[in-house]
C-alpha positions as CSV (number, residue, x, y, z in Angstrom):
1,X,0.0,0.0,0.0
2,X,3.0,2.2,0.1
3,X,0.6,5.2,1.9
4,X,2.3,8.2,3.3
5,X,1.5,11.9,4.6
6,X,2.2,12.8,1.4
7,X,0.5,10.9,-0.9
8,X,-2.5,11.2,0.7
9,X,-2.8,14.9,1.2
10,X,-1.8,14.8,-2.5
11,X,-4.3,12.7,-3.6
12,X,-7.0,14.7,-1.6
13,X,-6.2,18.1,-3.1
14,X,-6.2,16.7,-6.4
15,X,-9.5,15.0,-6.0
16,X,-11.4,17.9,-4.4
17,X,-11.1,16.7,-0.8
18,X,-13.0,13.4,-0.9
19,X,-15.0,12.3,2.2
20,X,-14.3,8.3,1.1
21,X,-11.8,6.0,0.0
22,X,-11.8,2.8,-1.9
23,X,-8.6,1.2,-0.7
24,X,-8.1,-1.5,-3.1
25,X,-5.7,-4.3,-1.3
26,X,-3.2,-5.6,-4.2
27,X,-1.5,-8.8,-5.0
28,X,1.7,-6.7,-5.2
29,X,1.5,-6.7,-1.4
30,X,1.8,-10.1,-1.6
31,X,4.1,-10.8,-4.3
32,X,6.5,-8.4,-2.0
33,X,6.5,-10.0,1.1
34,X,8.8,-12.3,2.5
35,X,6.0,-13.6,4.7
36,X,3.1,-13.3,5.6
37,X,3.4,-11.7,9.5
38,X,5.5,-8.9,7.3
39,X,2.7,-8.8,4.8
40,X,-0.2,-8.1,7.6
41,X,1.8,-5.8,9.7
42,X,2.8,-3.6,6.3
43,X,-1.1,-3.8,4.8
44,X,-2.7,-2.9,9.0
45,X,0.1,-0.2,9.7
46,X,-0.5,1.3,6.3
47,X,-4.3,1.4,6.9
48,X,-3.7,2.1,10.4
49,X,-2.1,5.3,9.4
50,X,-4.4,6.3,6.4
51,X,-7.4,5.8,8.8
52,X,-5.8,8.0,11.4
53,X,-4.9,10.5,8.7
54,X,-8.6,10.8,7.1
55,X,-10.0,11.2,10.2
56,X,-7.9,14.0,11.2
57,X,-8.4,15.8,7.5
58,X,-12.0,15.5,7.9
59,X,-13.0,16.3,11.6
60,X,-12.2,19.9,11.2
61,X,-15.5,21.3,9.9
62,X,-18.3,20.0,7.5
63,X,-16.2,22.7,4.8
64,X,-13.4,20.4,5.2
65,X,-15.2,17.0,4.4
66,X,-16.8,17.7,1.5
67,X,-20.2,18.4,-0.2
68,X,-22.2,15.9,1.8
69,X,-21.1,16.4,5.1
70,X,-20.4,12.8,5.9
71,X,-17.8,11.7,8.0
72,X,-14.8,10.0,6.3
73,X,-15.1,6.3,5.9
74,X,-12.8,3.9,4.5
75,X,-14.0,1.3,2.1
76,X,-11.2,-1.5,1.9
77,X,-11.0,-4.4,-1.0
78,X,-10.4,-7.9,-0.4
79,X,-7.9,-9.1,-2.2
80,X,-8.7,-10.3,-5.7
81,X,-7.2,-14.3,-6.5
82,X,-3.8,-14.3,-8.3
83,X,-3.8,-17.5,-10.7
84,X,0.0,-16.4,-10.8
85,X,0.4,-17.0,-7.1
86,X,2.4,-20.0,-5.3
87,X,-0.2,-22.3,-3.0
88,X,1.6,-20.7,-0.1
89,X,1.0,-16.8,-1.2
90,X,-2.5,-18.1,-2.0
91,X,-3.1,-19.1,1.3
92,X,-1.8,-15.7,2.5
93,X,-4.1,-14.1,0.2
94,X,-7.0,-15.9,2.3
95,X,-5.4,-15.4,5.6
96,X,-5.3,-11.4,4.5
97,X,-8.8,-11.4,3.7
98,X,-9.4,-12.6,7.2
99,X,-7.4,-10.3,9.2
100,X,-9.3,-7.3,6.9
101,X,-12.5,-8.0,7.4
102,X,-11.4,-8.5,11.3
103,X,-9.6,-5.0,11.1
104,X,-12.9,-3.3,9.5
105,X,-15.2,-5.4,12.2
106,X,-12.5,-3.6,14.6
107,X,-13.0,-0.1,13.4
108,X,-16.9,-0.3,12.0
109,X,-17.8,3.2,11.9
110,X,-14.9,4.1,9.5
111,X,-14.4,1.0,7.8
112,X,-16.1,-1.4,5.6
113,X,-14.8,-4.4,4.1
114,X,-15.8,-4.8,0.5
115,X,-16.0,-8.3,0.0
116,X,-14.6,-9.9,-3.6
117,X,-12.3,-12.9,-3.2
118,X,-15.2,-15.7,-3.5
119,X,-17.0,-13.2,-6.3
120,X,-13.7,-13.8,-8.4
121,X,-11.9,-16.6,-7.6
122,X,-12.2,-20.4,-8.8
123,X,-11.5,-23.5,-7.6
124,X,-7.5,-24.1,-7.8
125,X,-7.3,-28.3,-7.3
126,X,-3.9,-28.2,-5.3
127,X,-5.6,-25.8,-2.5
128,X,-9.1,-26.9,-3.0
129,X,-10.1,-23.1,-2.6
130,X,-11.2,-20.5,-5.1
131,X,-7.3,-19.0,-5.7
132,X,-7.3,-18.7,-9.1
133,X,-8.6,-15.7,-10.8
134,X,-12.2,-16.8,-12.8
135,X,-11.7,-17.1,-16.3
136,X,-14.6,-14.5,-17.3
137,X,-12.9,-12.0,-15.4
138,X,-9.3,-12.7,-16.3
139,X,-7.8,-9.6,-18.8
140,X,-5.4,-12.9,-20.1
141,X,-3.0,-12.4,-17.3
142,X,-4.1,-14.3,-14.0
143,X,-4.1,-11.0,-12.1
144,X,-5.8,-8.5,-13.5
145,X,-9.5,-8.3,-14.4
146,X,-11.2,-8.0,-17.6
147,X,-14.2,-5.6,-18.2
148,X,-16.5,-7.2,-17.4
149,X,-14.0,-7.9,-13.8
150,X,-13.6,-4.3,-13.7
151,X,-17.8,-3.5,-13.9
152,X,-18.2,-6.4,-11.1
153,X,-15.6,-4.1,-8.9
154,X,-17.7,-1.2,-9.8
155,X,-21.0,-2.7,-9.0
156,X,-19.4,-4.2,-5.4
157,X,-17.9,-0.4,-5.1
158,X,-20.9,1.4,-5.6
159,X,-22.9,-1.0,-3.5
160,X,-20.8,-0.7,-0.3
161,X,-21.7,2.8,-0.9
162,X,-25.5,2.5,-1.0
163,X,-25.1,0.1,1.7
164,X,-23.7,2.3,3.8
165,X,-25.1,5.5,3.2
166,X,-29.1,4.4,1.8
167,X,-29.8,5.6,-1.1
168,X,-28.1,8.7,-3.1
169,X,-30.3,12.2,-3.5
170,X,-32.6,12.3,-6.6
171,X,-30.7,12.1,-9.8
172,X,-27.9,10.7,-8.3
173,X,-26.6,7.0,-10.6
174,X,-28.4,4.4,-9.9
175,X,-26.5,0.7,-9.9
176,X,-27.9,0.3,-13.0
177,X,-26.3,3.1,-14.8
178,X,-23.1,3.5,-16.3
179,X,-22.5,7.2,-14.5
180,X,-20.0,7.4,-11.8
181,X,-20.8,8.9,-8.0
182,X,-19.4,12.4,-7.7
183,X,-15.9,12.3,-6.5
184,X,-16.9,14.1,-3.1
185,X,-19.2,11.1,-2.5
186,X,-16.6,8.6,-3.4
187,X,-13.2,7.7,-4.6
188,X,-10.9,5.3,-5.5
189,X,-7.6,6.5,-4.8
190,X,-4.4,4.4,-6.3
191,X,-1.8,5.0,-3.5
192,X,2.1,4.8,-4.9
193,X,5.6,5.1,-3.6
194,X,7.3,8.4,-3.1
């Protein structure tokens, strides 16, 4: 996740200070890590310290947190499967999953786990889990989704969203359209290294 002071305040002026985030979990993460205790304690410190950072940025005044109003809330991704992985980083991937939807459960009123691993994966035989990335989602690569992948993300984004904030204000997009929320509703911010 590679967040920092930085990047985020960067990230917020360019976007027209956001109330949300959509923290989408990578494989890289995993491909990185040497193992998985270093894995969970770089993905929870990083979210530990974007959490603590949006929360500061956004108690201020209702100005500072957008055109809504809402408090800031973190949406967080699930790991996608990795058909590229080893059975080992697999299983990590899984064990990740776990310990995020145990940190969200930890923090509930500003975060929400956004689940997508069973939505996406399919059975690999050597794990007898869904690890491998579903063909009709799979861009061709094993990792990265397709379009029709990238609308399923979409649709999971937007309804975390609904989910958690009831329905949007009269001509706001529906799930059924192809419009996007309003970045002060919503966004999905790609963090990256300094």
């Amino acid at each position: 996740l590679n967040i920092s002071v930085k990047t985020v305040h960067e990230c917020r002026q360019a976007l027209g200070k956001p109330v949300n985030n959509i923290i989408p979990c990578g494989i890289n993460d995993v491909v990185g890590a040497a193992n998985y205790p270093a894995l969970l304690a770089s993905v929870t410190g990083s979210l530990d310290s974007l959490r603590t950072l949006i929360g500061t940025l956004h108690t201020a005044s209702t100005a500072t947190r957008g055109t809504t109003g809402a408090a800031p809330h973190l949406f967080i991704d699930e790991v996608l499967p990795d058909t590229n992985l080893t059975d080992t980083q697999a299983g990590w991937v899984r064990s990740l999953n776990a310990d995020l939807a145990a940190y969200c459960a930890t923090y509930p009123s500003v975060t929400t786990l956004i689940s997508l691993w069973s939505q996406f994966g399919q059975l690999r035989v050597s794990t007898g889990f869904n690890d491998d990335l579903k063909s009709a989602y799979n861009s061709g690569d094993g990792v990265h989704p397709n379009g029709t992948g990238y609308a399923l993300l979409g649709t999971n984004w937007y309804g975390a969203a609904l989910a958690y904030y009831g329905p949007l204000a009269s001509g706001s997009p529906s799930l059924s359209s192809s419009a996007s929320l309003p970045s002060s509703v919503i966004v999905n911010v790609r963090l990256l290294p300094l």
